[in-house]
Kinemage of the C-alpha trace (Angstrom):
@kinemage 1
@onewidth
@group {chain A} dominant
@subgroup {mainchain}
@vectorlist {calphas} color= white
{ca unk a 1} P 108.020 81.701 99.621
{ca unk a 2} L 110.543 81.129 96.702
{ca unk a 3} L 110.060 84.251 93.876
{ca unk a 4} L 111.308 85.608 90.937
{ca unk a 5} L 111.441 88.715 89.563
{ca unk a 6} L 111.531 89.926 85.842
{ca unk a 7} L 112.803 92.912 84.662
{ca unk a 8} L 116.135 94.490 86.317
{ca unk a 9} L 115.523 98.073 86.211
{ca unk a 10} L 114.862 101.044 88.965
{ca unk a 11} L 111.700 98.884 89.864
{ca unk a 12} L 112.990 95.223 89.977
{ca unk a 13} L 116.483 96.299 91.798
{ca unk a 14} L 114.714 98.024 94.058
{ca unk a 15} L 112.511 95.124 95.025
{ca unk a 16} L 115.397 92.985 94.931
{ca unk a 17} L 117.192 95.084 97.369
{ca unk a 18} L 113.701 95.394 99.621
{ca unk a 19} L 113.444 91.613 99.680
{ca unk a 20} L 116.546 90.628 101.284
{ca unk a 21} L 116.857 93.387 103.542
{ca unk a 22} L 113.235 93.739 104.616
{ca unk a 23} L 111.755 90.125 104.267
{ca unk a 24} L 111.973 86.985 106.169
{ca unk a 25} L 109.003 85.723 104.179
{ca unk a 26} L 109.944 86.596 100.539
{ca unk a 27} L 113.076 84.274 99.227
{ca unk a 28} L 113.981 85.759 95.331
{ca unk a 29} L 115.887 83.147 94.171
{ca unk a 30} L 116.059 84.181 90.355
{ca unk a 31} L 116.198 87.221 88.180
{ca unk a 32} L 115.512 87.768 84.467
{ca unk a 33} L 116.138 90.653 82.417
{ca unk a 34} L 117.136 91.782 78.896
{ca unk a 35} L 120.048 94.170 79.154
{ca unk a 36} L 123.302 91.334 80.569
{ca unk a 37} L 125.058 94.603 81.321
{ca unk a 38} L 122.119 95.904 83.514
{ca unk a 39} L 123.063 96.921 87.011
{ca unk a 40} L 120.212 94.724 88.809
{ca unk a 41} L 121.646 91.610 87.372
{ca unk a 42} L 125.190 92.755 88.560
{ca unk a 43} L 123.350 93.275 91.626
{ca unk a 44} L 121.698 89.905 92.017
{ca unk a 45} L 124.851 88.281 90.799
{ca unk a 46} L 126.630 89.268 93.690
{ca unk a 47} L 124.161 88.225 96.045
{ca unk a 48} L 124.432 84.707 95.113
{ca unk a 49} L 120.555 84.938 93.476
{ca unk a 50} L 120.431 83.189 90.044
{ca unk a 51} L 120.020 85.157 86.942
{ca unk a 52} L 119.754 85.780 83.226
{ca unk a 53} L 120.084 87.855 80.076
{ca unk a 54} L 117.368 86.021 78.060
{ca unk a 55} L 114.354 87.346 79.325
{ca unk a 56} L 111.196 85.018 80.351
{ca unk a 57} L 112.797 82.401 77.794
{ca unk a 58} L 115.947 82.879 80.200
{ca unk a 59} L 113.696 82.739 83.259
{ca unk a 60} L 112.360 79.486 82.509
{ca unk a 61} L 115.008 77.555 81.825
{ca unk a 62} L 117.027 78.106 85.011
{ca unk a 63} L 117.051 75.179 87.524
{ca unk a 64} L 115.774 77.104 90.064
{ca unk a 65} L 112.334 78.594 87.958
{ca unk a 66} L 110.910 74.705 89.275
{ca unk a 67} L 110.971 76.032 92.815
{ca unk a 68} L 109.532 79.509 92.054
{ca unk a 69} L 105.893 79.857 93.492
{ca unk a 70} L 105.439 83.421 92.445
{ca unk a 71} L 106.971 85.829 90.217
{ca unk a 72} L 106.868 89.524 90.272
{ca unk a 73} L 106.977 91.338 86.762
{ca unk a 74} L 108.836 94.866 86.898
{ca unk a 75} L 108.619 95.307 83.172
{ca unk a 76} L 105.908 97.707 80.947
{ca unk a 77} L 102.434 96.325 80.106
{ca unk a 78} L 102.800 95.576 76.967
{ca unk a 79} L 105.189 92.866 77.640
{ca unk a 80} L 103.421 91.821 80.998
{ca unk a 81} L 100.584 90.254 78.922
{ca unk a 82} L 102.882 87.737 76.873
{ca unk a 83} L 104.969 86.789 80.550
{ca unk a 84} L 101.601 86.136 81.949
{ca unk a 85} L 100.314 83.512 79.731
{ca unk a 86} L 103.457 81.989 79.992
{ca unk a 87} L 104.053 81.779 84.168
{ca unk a 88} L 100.084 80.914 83.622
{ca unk a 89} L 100.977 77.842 81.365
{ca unk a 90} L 103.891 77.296 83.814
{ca unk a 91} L 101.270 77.306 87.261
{ca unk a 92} L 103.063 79.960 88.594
{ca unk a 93} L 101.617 82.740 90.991
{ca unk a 94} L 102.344 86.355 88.886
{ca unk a 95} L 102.104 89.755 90.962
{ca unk a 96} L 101.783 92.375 88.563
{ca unk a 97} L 104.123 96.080 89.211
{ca unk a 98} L 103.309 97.129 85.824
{ca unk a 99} L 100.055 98.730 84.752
{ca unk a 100} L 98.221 95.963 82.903
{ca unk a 101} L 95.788 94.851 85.385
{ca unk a 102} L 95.329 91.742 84.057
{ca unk a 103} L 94.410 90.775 87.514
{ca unk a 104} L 92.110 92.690 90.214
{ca unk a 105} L 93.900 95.586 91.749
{ca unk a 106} L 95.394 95.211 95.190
{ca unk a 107} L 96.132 98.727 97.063
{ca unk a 108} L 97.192 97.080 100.779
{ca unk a 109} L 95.510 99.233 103.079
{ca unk a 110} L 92.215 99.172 100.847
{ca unk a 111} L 91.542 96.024 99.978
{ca unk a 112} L 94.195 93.135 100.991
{ca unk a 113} L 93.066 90.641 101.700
{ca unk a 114} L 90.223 90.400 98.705
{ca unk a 115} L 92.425 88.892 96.238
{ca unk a 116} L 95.342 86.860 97.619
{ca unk a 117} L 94.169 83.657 96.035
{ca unk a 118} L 94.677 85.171 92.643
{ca unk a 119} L 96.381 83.891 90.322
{ca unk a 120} L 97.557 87.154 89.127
{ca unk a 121} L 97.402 90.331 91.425
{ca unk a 122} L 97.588 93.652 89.979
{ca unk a 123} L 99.789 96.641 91.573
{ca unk a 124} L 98.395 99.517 90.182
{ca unk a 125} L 101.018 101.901 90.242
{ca unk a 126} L 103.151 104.179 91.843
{ca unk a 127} L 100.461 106.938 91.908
{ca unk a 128} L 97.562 103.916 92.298
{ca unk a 129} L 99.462 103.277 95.528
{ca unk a 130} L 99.859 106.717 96.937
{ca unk a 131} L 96.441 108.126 96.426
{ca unk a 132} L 93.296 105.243 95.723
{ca unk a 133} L 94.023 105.147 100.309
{ca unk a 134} L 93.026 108.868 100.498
{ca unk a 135} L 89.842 108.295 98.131
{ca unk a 136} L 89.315 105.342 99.991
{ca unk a 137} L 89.412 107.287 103.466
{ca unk a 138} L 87.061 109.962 102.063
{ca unk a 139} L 84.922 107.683 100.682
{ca unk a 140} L 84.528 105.912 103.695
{ca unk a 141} L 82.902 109.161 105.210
{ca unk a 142} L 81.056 110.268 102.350
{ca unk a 143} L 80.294 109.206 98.958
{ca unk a 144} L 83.283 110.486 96.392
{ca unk a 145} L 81.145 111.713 92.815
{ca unk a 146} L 84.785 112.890 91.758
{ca unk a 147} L 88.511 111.833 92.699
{ca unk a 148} L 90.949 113.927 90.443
{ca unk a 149} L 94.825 112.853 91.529
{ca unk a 150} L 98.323 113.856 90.216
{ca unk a 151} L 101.197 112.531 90.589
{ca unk a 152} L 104.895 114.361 90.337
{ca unk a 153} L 107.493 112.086 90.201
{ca unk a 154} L 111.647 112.913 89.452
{ca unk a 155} L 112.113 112.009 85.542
{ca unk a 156} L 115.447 110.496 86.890
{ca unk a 157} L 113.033 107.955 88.876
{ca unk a 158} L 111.314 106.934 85.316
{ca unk a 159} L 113.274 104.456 83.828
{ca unk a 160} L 112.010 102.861 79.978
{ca unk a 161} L 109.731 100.629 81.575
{ca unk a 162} L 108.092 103.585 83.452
{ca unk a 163} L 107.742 105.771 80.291
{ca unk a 164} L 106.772 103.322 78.067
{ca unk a 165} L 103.619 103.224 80.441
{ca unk a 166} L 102.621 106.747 80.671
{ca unk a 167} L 98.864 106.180 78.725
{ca unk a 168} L 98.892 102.437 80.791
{ca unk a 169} L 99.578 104.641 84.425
{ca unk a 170} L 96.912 107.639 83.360
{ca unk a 171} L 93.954 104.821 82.397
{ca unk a 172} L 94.850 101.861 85.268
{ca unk a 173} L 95.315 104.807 88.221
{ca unk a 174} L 92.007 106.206 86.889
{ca unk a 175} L 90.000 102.814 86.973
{ca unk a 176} L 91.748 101.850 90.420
{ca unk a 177} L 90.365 105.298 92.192
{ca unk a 178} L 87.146 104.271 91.420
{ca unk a 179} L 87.102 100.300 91.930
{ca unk a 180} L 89.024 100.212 94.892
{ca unk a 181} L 88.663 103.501 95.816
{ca unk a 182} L 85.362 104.088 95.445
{ca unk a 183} L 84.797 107.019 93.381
{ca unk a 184} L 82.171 107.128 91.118
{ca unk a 185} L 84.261 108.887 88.852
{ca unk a 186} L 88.197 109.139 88.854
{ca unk a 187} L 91.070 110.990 86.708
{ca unk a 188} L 94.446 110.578 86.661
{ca unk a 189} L 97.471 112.854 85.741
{ca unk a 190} L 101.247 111.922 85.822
{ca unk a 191} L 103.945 114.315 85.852
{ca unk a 192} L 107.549 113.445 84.671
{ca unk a 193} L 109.898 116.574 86.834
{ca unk a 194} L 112.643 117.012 85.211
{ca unk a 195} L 114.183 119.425 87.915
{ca unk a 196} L 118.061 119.490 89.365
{ca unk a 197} L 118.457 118.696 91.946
{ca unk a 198} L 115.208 115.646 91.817
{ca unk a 199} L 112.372 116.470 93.639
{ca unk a 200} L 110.699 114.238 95.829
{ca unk a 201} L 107.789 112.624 94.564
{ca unk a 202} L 104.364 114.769 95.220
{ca unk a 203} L 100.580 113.680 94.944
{ca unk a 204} L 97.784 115.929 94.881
{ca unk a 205} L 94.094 114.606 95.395
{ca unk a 206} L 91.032 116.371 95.088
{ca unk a 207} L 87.596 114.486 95.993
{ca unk a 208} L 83.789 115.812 95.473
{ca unk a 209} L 81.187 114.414 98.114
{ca unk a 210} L 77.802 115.689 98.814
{ca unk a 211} L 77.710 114.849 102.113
{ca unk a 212} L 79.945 114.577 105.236
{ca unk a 213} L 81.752 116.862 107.971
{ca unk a 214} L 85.387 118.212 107.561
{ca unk a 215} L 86.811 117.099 111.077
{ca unk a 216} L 85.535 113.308 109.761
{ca unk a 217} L 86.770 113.659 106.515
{ca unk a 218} L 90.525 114.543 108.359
{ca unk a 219} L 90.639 111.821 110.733
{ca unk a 220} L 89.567 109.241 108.240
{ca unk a 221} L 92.849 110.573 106.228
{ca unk a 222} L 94.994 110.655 109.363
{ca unk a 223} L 94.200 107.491 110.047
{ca unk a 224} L 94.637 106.269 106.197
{ca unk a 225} L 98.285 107.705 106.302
{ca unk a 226} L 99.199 106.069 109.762
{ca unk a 227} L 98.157 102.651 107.944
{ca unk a 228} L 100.019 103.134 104.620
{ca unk a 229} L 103.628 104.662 106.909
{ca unk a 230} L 103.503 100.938 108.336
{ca unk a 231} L 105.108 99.564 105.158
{ca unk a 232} L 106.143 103.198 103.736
{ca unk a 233} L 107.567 105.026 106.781
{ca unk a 234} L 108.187 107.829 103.933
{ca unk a 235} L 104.557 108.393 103.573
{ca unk a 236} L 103.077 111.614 104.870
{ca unk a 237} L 100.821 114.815 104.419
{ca unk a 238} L 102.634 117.748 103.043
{ca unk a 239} L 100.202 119.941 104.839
{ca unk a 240} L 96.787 119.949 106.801
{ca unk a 241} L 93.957 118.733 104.607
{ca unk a 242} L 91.654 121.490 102.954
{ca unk a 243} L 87.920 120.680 103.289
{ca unk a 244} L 86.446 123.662 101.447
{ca unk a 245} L 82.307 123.943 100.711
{ca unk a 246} L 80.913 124.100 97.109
{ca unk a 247} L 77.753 126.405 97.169
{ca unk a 248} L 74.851 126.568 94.935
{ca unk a 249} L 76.060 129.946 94.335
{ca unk a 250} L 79.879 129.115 93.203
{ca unk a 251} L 78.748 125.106 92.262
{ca unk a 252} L 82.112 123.032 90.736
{ca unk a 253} L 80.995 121.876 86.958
{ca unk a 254} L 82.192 118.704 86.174
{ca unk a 255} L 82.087 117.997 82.109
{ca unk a 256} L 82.348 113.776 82.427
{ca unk a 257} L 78.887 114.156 84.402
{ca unk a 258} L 77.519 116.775 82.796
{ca unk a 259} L 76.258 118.828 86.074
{ca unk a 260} L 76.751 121.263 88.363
{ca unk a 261} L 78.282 120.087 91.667
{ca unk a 262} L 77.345 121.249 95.466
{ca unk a 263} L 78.925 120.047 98.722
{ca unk a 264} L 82.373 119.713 99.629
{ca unk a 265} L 85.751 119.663 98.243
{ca unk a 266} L 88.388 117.897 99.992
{ca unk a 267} L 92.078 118.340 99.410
{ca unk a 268} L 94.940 116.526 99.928
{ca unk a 269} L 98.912 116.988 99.155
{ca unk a 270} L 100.660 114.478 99.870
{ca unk a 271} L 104.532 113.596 99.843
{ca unk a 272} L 106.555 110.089 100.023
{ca unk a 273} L 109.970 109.952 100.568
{ca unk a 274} L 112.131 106.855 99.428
{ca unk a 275} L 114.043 104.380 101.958
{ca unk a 276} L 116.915 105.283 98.977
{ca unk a 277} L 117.343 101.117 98.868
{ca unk a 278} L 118.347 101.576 95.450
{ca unk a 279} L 117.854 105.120 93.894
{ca unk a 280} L 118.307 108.196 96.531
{ca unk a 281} L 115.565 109.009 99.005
{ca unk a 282} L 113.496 111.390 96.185
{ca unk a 283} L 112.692 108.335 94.512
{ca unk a 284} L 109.462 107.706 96.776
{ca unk a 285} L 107.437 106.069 93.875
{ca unk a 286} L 110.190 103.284 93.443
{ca unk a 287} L 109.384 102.806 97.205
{ca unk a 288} L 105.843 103.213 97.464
{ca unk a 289} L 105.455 100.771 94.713
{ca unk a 290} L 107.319 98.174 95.735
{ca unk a 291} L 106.897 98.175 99.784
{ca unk a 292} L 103.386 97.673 98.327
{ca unk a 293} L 104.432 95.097 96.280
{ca unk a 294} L 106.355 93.249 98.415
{ca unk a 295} L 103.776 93.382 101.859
{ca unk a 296} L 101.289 91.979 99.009
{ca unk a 297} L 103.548 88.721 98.262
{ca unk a 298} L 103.945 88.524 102.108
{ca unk a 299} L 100.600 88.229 102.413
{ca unk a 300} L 100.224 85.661 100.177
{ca unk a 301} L 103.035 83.783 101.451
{ca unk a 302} L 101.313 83.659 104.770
{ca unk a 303} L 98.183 82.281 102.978
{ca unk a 304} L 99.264 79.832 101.094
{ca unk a 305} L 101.323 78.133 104.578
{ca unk a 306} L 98.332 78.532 106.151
């Protein structure tokens, strides 16, 4: 399948790079951006892909947009609405890496195949990715009331686009932890680490059930992580999961439901290390994000020849 992608930052290199050296299904055959002194474009230049300064104006123009069948937007939310009604007008496929969920969320391991005829396909995000499969796992066991996650991330990872979604990543994580992962209620908290040397990047998730038995609720994780290390070998548990019991006599209060909580508490700390394609290895949520990304259009690809 012949893509595009817009935006040439951390998150659009990095796919760029991910496509041609981890894809025999995914052809990116153009890149747009807004910065013509931007590294990615340098990048793409030199590996004979097409590309330009102009933006989605730029994009569009190019001889080879004609031949594009889906386009992957790297940018910030904001400007993801405006280059979705125009690939719309154009008939072009969009897969969203920015947090605008425009279109139903996709989280690989969850729910893939429920959306690949789409027209637009939503990524989540980097902490949507690395956490909505461990709510999912639980919830697959037991009912989740309450998935709490947070994600710690290197501020050198966080390019503009990146920041400029910070109240975007907090609101589309939340919503995705309970659509596709099946809380009833979910929370989401970013963290921007600004230590030296970078830290890799950390997720901590914390689900409430009623119901269930800790050696299920493990092995549903276990297996959850052995699914997601197929297309992010950096994926792993930072230590064993904690399945701890809430008693009526030290009950969990949770304000957005106004009660008192019994049952368990499951824990989970989770790490992901980067394939360093484009920024160094600490720099799992570039990877997460778009190994996701990328197994998504694959799938797709494989639909639409079918």
């Amino acid at each position: 399948m012949k893509t595009a992608i817009i935006g040439s930052g951390n998150i659009g290199t990095d796919l760029f790079i991910k496509s041609r050296r981890a894809s025999d299904t995914i052809d990116v055959i153009a890149m747009c951006g807004i910065d013509p002194d931007s590294d990615g474009l340098a990048r793409a230049q030199r590996m004979k892909c097409a590309t330009t300064s102009d933006g989605i104006d730029g994009l569009v123009k190019l001889p080879e947009f004609a031949d594009v069948e889906l386009v992957f937007d790297a940018t910030s939310a904001g400007a993801h609405l405006h280059h979705n009604e125009v690939l719309q007008a154009h008939g072009k496929r969009v897969l969203d890496l920015t947090p605008a969920a425009v279109g139903p969320y996709v989280v690989p391991t969850v729910n893939m195949d429920d959306h690949l005829d789409a027209p637009n396909v939503n990524m989540v995000t980097c902490g949507g990715q690395a956490t909505v499969p461990m709510v999912a796992a639980v919830n697959a066991v037991a009912p989740v009331e309450y998935a709490e996650i947070v994600s710690s991330v290197s501020s050198r990872s966080a390019g503009p686009g990146t920041r400029a979604n910070i109240d975007e990543f907090t609101e589309t994580t939340a919503k995705a932890l309970e659509v596709v992962g099946g809380a009833a209620l979910g929370k989401a908290i970013i963290v921007l680490n600004p230590a030296e040397p970078p830290l890799i990047m950390r997720n901590t998730v914390f689900c409430l059930t009623q119901t269930g038995e800790p050696d299920d609720f493990r092995q549903a994780i276990a297996n959850m992580v052995d699914q997601v290390q197929r297309y992010v070998p950096g994926y792993r548990l930072k230590q064993e999961v904690q399945v701890d019991p809430i008693t009526e006599s030290a009950p969990v209060r949770i304000p957005q439901l106004d009660r008192k909580f019994t049952g368990w508490k499951v824990s989970v700390f989770l790490e992901v290390e980067g394939a360093g394609h484009y920024l160094p290895p600490y720099a799992g949520n570039l990877d997460i994000m778009t190994s996701a990304a990328l197994r998504t259009a694959e799938q797709i690809a494989k639909r639409v020849a079918a």
